[in-house]
C-alpha positions in Angstrom: -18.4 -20.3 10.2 -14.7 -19.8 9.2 -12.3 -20.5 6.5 -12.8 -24.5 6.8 -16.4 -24.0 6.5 -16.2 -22.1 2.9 -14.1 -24.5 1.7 -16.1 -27.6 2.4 -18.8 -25.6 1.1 -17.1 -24.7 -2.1 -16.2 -28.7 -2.0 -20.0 -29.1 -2.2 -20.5 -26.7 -4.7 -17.6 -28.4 -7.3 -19.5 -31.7 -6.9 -22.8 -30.8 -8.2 -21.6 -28.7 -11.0 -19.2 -31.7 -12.0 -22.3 -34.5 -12.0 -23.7 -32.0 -14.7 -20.5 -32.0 -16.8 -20.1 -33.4 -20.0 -16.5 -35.7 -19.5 -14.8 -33.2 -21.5 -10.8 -33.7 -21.3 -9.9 -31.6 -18.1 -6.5 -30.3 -19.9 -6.3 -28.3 -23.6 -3.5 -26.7 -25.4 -2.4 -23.3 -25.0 -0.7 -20.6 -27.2 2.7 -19.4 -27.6 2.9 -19.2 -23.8 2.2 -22.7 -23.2 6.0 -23.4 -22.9 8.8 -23.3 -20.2 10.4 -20.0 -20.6 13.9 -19.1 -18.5 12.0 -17.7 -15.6 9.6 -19.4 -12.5 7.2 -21.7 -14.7 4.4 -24.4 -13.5 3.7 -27.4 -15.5 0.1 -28.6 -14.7 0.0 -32.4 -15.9 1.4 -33.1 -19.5 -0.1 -29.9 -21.2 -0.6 -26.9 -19.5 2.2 -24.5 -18.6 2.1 -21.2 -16.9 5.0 -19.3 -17.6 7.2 -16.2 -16.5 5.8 -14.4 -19.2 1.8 -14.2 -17.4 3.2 -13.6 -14.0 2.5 -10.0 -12.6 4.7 -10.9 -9.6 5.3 -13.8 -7.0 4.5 -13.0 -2.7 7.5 -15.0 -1.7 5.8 -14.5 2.0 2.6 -16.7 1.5 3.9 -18.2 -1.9 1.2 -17.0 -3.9 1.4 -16.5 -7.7 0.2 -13.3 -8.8 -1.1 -13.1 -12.8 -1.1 -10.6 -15.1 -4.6 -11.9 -16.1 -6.8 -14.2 -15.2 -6.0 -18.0 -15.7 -8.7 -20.1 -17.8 -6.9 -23.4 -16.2 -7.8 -21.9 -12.8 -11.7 -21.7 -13.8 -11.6 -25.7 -13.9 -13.7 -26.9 -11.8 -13.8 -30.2 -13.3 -13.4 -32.5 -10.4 -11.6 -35.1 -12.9 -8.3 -32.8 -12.5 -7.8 -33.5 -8.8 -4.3 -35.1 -7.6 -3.3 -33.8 -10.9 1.0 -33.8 -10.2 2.4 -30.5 -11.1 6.2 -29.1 -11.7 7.8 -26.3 -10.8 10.7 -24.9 -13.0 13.2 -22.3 -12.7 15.1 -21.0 -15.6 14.4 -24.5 -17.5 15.5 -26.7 -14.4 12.9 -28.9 -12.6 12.3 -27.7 -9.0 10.3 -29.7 -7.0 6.7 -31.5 -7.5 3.3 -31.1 -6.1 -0.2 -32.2 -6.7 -3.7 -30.6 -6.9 -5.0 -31.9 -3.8 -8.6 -32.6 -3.0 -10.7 -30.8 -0.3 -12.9 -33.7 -0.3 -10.6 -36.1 0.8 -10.0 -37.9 4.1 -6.0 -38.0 4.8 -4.4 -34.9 4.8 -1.5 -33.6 2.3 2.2 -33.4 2.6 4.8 -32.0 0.8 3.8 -29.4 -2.1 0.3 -29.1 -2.9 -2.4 -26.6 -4.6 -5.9 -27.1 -2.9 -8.0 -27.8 -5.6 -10.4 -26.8 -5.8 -8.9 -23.5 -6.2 -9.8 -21.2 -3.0 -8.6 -18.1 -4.8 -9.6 -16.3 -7.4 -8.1 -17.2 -11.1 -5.3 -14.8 -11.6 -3.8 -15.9 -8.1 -2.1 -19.6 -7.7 -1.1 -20.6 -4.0 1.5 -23.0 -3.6 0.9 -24.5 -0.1 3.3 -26.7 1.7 3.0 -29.0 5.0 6.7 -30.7 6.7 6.0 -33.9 8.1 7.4 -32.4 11.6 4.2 -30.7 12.5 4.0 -27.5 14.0 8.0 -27.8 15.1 9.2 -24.4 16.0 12.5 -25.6 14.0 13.3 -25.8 10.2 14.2 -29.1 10.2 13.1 -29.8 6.7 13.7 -27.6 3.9 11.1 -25.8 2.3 11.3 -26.8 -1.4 9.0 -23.8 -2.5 12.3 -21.5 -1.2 14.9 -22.9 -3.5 17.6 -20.5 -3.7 17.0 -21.0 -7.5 13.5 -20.1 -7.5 14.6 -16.5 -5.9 17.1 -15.8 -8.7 15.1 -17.0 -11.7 12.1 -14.5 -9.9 14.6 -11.8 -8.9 16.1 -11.7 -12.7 12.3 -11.2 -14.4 11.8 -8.5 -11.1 8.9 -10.4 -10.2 10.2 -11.3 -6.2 8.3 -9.8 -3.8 9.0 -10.3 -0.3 5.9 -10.0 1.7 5.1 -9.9 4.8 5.8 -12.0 8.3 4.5 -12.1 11.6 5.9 -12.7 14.6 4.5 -13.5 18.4 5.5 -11.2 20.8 3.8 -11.8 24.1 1.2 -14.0 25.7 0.0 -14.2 28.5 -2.3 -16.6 30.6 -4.4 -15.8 33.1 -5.6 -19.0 34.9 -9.1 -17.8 35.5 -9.7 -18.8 31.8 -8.3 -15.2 30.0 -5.2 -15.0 27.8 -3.5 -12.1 25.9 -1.3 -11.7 23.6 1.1 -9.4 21.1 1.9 -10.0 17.6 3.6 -8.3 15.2 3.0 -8.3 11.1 6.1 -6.6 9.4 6.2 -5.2 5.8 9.4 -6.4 4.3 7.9 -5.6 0.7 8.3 -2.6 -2.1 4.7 -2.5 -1.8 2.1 -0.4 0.7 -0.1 -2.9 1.8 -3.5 -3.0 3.5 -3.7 -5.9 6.2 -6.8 -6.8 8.0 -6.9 -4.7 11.6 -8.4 -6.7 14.8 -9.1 -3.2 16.5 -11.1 -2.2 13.3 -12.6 -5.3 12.8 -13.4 -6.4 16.2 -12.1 -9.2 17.6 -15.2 -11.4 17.1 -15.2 -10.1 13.4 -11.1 -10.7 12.5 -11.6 -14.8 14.0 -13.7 -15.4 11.4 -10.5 -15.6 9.3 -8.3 -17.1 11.5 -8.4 -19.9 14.2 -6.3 -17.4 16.4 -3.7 -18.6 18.9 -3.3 -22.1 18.9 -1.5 -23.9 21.7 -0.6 -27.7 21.5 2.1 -30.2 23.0 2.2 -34.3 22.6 1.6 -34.3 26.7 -1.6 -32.5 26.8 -2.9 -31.5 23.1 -4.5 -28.8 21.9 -5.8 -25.9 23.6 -7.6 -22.8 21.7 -9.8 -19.6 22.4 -13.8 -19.9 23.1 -14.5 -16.7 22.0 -17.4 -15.6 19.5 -16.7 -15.6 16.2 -18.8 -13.2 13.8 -19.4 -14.1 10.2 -19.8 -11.2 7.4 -22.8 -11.3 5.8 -22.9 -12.1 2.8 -20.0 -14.5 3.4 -17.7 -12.9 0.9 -18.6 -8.9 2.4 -15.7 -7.3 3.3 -14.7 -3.2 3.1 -11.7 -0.8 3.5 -13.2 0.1 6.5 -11.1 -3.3 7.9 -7.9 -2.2 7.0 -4.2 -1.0 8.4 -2.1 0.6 6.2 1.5 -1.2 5.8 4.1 1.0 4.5 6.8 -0.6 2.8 9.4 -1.6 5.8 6.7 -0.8 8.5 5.4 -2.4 11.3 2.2 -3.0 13.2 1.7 -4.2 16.5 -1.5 -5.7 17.8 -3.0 -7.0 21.2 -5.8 -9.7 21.3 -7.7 -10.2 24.7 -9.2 -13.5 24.8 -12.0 -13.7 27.8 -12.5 -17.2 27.1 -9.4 -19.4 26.5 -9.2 -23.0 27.5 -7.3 -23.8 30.4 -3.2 -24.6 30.3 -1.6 -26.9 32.9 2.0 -25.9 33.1 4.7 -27.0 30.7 6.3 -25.9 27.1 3.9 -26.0 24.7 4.5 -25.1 20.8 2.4 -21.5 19.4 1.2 -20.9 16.5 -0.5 -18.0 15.2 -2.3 -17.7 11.6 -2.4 -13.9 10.3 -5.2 -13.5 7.6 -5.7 -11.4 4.9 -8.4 -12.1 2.4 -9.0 -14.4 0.0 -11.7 -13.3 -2.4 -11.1 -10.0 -3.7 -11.5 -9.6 -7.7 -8.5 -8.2 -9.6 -9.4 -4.5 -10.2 -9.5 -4.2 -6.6 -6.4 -5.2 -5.4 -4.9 -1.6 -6.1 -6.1 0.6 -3.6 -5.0 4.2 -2.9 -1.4 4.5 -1.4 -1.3 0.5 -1.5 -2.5 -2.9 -2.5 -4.5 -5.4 -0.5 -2.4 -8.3 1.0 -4.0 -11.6 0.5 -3.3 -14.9 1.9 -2.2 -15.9 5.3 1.5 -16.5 7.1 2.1 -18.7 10.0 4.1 -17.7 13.6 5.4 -20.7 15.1 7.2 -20.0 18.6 7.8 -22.3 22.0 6.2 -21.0 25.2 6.4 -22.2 28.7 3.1 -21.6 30.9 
């Protein structure tokens, strides 16, 4: 069981509760904030607005949305609001588009898109976004969601916040069916953070948020880790007891021993390497002692030759 699996289940889950639904209309009118302000503002469909003035503060690192208070748009679980198109503005200009996009649906989504439903709780909104160049190790298309516009409209209301990244240091394969590898998660934030730790996790316990190191080229496909994967239980369980501490400008380096990692004829192949944090932790306890939890997940990309 991993992150795919919750989702599909949480798919499930919006489909019953939306056969017992009265049609209501899935949009209503806000307040006084229900307007585009001269900061980072989201327009969902025709009438609701999220505006500079309710964000806490934006992770530029994962693209996640941060609220000063829970959202009642992002308790919707009316499947009727699905492939709704949303707008991003900065400072009153329109930035780029996106759409709510449907878990339950058979193509997958390009461009800007929310998953819908919403995998996180309701004072976070995650802006996702997927090139049509798959898994290139190259920017060869721009990233609408890092506008140089959207930095200064965030950076003038102090709500930018840089995050984290990750980056893949080392692997290597050992043809008997073993790989290893080195990564490193770097705090580039004001913030402390607390990132999920394989070594205290376990690496059995740490792959249940993550599909690991993923290896793929067009010659021979995909090739991944066969290790065991250990779910928490309940499925949402998680404890302090899993974290690193992050200072701000720090660095942590980790080392992951696959014993059972498919085998990798010879040739360049493109890496990529998901780092998790959380996803379901309520508001209260994102502040922690000395730091806040990071939530969300960043993507290494790299090119290896085996």
């Amino acid at each position: 069981m991993n992150r795919a699996v919750i989702r599909f289940g949480l798919v499930i889950w919006v489909l019953m509760v939306s056969c017992d639904r009265d049609s209501d209309l899935p949009f209503h009118e806000g307040g006084d904030l229900n307007k585009i302000t001269d900061g980072l503002c989201i327009q969902f469909g025709d009438l609701v607005i999220i505006n500079h003035e309710e964000i806490d503060y934006y992770d530029f690192s994962t693209h996640m949305i941060y609220l000063k208070e829970p959202h009642d748009f992002l308790q919707n679980y009316n499947w009727e609001i699905a492939n709704t198109p949303f707008t991003v503005y900065a400072r009153g200009e329109k930035i780029y588009k996106g759409i709510l996009f449907p878990g339950w649906s058979s193509s997958m989504a390009f461009g800007p898109y929310i998953d819908f439903p919403f995998y996180y709780p309701d004072y976070i909104i995650k802006i996702c976004y997927r090139s049509n160049e798959l898994f290139s190790a190259g920017n060869n298309s721009p990233d609408p969601r890092e506008d140089q516009r959207i930095i200064d409209a965030l950076e003038r209301c102090d709500q930018f916040h840089a995050g984290l990244s990750c980056s893949i240091d080392e692997i290597e394969y050992v043809p008997q069916g073993a790989l290893s590898f080195t990564f490193t998660v770097t705090n580039h934030d004001t913030f402390n953070y607390y990132i999920l730790s394989p070594e205290r996790m376990g690496s059995g316990g740490f792959h249940y948020f993550t599909t690991g190191l993923n290896i793929w080229n067009e010659t021979s496909g995909w090739f991944n880790h066969q290790d065991a994967v250990i779910s928490p239980d309940p499925w949402d369980y998680w404890t302090n007891e899993w974290f690193d501490l992050i200072e701000s400008e720090g660095q942590k380096t980790y080392h992951i021993l696959y014993e059972a990692f498919d085998s990798i004829p010879s040739g360049q192949y493109n890496v990529n390497f998901e780092f998790p944090g959380l996803s379901h932790v309520d508001m209260e306890e994102i502040h922690q002692p000395g730091g806040r939890i990071w939530l969300g997940e960043i993507q290494a990309i790299s090119t290896f030759n085996f």
